[in-house]
C-alpha positions in Angstrom: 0.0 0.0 0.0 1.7 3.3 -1.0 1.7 6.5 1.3 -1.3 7.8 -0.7 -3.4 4.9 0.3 -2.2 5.8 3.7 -3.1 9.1 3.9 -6.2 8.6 2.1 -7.5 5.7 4.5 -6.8 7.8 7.4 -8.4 10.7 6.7 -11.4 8.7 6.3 -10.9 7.0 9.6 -10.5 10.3 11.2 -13.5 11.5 9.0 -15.6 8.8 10.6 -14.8 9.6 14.4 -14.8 14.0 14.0 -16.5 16.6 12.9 -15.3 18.0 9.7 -14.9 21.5 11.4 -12.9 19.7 13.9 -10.7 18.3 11.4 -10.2 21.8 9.7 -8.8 22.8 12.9 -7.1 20.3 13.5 -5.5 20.3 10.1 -5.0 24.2 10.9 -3.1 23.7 13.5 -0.8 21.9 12.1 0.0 24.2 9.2 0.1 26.8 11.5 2.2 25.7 14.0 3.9 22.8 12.7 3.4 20.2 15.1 1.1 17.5 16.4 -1.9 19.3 18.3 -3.3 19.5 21.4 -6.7 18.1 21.7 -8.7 19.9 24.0 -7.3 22.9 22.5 -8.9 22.4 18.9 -12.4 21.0 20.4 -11.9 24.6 22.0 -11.5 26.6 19.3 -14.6 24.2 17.9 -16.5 25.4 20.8 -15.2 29.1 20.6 -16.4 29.3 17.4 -19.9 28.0 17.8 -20.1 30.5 20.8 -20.0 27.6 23.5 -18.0 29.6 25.8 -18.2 27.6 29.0 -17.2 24.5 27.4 -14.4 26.2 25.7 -12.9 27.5 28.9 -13.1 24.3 30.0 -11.1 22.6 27.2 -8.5 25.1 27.4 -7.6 25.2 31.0 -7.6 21.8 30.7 -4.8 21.8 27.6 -3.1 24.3 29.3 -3.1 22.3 32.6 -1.4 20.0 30.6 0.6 22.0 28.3 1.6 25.2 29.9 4.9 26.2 27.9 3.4 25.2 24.6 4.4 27.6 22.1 0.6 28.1 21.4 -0.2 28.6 24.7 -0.2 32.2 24.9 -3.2 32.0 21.7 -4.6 29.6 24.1 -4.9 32.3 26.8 -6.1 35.1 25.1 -9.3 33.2 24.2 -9.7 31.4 27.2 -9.8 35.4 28.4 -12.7 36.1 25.9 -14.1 33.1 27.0 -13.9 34.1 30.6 -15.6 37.6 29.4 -18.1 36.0 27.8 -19.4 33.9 30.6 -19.0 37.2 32.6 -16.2 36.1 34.5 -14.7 39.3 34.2 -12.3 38.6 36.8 -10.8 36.2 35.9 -10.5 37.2 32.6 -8.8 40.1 33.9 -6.3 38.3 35.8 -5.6 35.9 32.6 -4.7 39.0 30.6 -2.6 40.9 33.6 -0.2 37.2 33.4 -0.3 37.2 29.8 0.8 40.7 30.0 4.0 40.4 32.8 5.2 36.8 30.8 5.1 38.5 27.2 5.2 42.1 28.0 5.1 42.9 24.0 2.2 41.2 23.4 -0.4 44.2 22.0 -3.7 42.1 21.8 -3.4 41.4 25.7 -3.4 45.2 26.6 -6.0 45.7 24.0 -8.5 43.1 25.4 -7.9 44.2 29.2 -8.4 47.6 28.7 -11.6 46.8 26.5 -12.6 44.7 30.0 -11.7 47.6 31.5 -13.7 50.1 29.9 -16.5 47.8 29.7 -16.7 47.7 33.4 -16.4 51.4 33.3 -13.2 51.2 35.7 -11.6 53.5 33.2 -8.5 54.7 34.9 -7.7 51.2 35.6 -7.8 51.1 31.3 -5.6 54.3 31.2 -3.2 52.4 33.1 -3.2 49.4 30.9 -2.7 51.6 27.7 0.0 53.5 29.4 2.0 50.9 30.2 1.7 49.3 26.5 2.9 52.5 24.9 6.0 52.2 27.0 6.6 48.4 25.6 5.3 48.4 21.9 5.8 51.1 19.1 2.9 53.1 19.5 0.5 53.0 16.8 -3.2 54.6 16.5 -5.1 51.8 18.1 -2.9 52.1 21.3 -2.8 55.9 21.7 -6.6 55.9 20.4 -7.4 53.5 23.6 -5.4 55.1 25.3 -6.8 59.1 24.8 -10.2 58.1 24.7 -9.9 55.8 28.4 -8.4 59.2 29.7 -11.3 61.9 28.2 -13.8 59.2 29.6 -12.1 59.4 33.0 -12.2 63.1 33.1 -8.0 63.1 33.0 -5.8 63.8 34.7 -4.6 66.7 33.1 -0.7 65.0 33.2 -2.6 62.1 31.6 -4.2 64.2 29.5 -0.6 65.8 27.9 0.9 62.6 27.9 -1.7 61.2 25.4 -2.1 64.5 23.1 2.0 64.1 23.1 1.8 60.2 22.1 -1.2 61.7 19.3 1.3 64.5 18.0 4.1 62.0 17.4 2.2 59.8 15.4 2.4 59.2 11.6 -0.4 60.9 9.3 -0.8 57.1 8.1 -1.8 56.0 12.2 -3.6 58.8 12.5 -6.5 57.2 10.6 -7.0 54.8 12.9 -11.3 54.4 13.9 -10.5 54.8 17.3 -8.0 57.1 17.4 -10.2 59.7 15.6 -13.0 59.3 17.7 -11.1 59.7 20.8 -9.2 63.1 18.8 -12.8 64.5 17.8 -13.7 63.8 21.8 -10.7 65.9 22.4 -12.1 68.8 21.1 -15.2 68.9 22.7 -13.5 68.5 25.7 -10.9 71.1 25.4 -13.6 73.6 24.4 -14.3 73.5 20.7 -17.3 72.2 20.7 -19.2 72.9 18.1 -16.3 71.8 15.5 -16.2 68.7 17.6 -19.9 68.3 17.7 -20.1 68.7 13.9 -17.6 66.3 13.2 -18.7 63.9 15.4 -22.4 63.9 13.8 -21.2 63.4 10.3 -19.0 60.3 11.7 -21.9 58.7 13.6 -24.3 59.3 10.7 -22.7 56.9 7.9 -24.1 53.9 7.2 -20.7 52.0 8.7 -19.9 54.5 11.6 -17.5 53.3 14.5 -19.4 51.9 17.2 -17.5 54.6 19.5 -19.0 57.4 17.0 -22.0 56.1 17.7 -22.0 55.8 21.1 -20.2 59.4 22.2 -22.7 61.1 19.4 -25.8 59.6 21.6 -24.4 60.7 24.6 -23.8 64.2 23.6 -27.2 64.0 22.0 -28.3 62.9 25.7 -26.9 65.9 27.0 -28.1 68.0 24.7 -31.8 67.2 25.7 -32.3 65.8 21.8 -34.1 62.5 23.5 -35.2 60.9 20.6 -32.0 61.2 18.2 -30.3 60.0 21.1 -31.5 57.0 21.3 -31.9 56.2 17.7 -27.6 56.3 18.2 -28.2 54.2 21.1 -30.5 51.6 19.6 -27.4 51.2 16.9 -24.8 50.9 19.2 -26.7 48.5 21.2 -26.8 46.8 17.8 -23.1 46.5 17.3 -22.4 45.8 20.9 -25.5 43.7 22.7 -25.6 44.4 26.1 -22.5 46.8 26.8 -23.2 48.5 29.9 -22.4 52.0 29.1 -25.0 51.6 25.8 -27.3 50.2 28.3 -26.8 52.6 31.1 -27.1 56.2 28.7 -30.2 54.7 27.5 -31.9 53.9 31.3 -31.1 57.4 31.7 -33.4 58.8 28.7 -35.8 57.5 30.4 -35.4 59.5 33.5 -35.8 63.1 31.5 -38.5 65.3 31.9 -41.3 65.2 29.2 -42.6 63.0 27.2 -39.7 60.5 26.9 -40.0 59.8 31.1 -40.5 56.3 31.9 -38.9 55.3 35.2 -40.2 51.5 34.9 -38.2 50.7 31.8 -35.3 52.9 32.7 -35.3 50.4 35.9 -35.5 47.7 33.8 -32.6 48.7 31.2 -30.6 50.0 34.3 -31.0 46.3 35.7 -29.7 44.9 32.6 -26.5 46.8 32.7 -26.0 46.3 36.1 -25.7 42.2 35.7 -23.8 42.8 32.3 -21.2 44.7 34.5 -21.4 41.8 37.1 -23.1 44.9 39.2 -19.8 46.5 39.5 -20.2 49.6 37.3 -21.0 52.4 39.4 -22.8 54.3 36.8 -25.1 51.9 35.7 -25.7 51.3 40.0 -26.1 55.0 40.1 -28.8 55.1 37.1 -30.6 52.3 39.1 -30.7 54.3 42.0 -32.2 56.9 40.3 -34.8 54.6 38.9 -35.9 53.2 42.1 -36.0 56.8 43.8 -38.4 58.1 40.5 -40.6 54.9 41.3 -40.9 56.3 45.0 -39.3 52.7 46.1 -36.8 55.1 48.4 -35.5 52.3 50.5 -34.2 50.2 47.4 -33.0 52.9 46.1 -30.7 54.3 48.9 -29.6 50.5 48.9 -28.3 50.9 45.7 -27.0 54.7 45.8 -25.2 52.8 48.7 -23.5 49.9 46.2 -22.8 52.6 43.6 -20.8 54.2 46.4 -19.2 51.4 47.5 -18.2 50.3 43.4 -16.8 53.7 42.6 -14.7 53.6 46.2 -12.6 50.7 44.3 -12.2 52.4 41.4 -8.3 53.4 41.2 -9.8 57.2 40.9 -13.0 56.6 42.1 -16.3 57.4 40.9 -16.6 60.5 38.5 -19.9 61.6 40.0 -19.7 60.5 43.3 -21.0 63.9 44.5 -24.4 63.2 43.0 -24.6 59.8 44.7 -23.6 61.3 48.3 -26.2 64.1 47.7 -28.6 61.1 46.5 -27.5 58.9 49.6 -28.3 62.0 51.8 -31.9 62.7 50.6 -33.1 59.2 50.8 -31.6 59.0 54.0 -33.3 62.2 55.0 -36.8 60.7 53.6 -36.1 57.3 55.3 -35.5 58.3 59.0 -35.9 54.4 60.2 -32.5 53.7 58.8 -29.6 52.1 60.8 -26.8 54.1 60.6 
């Protein structure tokens, strides 16, 4: 038998036994790597890929139980960390990507997907961190400094932050400088530095195209918010909601719509969507607590909501530089507790 007949015989062996996505991964792998597989890490990617996530995490820890200095190990990690995310075991994907980080220190995609985590959970200094200290090991380039600018604006600075990030901007290539994210996070720039209007405008014409970055999106609806323009707002919102199902921040901006005045106010369904972001964040985003709060105080439920005003408190309190509008909750904290005089102190 000749080493066709071979080949041919065990392929359909193996053909009989897997699934032919299975096989393409396996076959992959080989090509890619150029070696024999591990198992449990290709009926992971199988599982990644069909959006099995717990069953994925639990085929790569196992492979990587087994094969921890792999050379593949490292690709191994950084989806067991999206797996991890995806399950909403957000710390533990946090603390898969802060090894990855201090055992391949060059390793951009590691940096990227914390700080996304991050960002997601609204602990946004903790992101500013993250990008801060990829810029010091990696060229910079404008998905870094992009992260890294816009994680600072939506923190509200530092204003040594602040420099450091126009300063990583300024020394950037024309080419990098077309980066998605990085000109969101510029355009942000602008409004926050004062020029709005320019800012505004170039926002709007961003956000409005058929293919608009889901940051466009998302900052135009919240200026929109602010703006009192209830209705475009949350047409933006709907679409970022779209791109990104169930991303706190999306969820959060639009719970708050529904606590303005007029004919937009609906404090039941802002309670509702404030709920949802609150178990998307694992109840750990202090704004989305905060926006619940203020939901359960509009539905005169006082005592659930000085609970919460309580946890939002407590959230932002870890926060490396704690919560942005922690003023409002203590004034919130101290009017429910003036209305609710049977509290413990």
């Amino acid at each position: 038998m000749c080493g066709e007949d071979v080949s041919r015989l065990l392929v359909q062996y193996m053909s009989s036994i897997f699934s032919y996505s299975f096989l393409r991964n396996y076959f992959e792998w080989i090509k890619t790597w150029k070696s024999l597989p591990v198992i449990s890490w290709v009926r992971a990617a199988e599982c990644y890929k069909e959006e099995k996530f717990a069953l994925a995490a639990e085929l790569y820890e196992k492979g990587l139980a087994s094969h921890p200095f792999h050379e593949a190990s490292y690709c191994a990690r950084l989806d067991l960390a999206h797996c991890y995310f995806k399950e909403g075991r957000y710390e533990d994907a946090k603390q898969e990507l802060k090894g990855m980080i201090n055992l391949i220190p060059e390793l951009k995609e590691a940096y990227v997907r914390l700080a996304r985590i991050h960002i997601w959970l609204g602990e946004y200094l903790e992101a500013v961190w993250t990008m801060r200290r990829a810029l010091r090991e990696i060229k910079p380039d404008g998905e870094l400094v992009g992260i890294f600018l816009g994680a600072v604006l939506d923190n509200g600075g530092p204003g040594y932050l602040l420099d450091e990030a126009r300063e990583a901007y300024r020394k950037l290539s024309d080419k990098e400088k077309q980066n998605e994210k990085l000109i969101v996070s510029a355009i942000k720039l602008e409004i926050y530095k004062g020029d709005y209007q320019k800012g505004r405008s170039k926002l709007s014409s961003l956000a409005s195209g058929a293919h608009a970055p889901f940051d466009a999106v998302l900052a135009y609806g919240e200026v929109l918010l602010r703006e009192g323009r209830i209705s475009i707002a949350r047409q933006h919102l709907r679409r970022a909601l779209q791109a990104a199902p169930n991303h706190p921040k999306v969820l959060t901006l639009f719970a708050s719509s529904y606590l303005k005045s007029g004919p937009y106010y609906n404090p039941d369904y802002a309670k509702q969507l404030a709920t949802s972001a609150c178990q998307n964040s694992n109840w750990s985003s202090p704004e989305a607590l905060h926006i619940l709060a203020e939901s359960y105080k509009a539905l005169d439920d006082r005592v659930t909501a000085l609970a919460t005003a309580l946890r939002a408190k407590e959230a932002g309190s870890k926060l490396l530089s704690n919560y942005r509008d922690v003023k409002t909750i203590e004034e919130l904290i101290k009017a429910l507790s003036q209305s609710n005089p049977n509290r413990i102190p």
